[in-house]
C-alpha positions in Angstrom: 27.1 -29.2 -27.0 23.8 -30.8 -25.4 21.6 -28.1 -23.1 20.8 -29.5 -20.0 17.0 -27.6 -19.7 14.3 -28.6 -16.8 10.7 -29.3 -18.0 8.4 -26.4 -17.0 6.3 -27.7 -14.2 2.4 -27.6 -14.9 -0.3 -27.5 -12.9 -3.0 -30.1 -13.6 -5.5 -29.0 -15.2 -9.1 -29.6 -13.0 -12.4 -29.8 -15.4 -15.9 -29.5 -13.8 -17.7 -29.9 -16.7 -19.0 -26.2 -17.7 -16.7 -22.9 -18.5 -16.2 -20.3 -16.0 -16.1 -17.0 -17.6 -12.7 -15.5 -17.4 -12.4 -13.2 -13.8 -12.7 -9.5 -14.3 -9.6 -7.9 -13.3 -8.6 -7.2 -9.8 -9.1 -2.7 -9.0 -6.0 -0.5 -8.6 -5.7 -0.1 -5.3 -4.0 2.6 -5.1 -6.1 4.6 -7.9 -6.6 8.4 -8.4 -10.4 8.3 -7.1 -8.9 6.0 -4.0 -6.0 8.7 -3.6 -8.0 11.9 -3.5 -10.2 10.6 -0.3 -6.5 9.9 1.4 -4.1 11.9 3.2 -2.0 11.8 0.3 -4.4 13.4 -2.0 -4.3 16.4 0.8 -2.6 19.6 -0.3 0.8 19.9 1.4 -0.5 22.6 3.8 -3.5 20.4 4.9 -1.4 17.8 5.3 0.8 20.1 7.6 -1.9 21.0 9.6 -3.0 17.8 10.2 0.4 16.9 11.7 1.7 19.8 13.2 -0.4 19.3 17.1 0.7 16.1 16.7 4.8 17.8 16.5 3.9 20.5 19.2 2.9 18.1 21.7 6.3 16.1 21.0 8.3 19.2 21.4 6.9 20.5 24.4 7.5 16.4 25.6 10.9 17.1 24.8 11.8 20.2 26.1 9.7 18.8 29.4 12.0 15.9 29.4 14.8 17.3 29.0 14.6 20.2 31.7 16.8 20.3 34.8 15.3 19.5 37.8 
């Protein structure tokens, strides 16, 4: 039975005459020394505190909003 397979496609291959060192590879972005200076790399009750005026004031919104008047 013949296999019916599509040649790879290839870039061309562009020479300028002298080697380029190979590229150092691209930083984590998301690594542990990255993480600590984040809110993520808070403790769970600094992370609290830092949201929770940002909560009241939607509360007290609420209940403002939803009063009779």
């Amino acid at each position: 039975m013949p296999q019916n397979h599509l040649p790879h496609a290839t870039l061309p291959q562009v020479h300028s005459g002298h080697a380029h060192p190979p590229s150092p590879p691209l930083p984590n972005t998301l690594g542990r020394s990255q993480l600590v200076n984040s809110v993520l790399g808070w403790p769970a009750w600094q992370r609290l505190l830092a949201v929770l005026p940002v909560l009241c004031l939607l509360w007290l919104a609420v209940a403002w909003a939803s009063r009779e008047v």
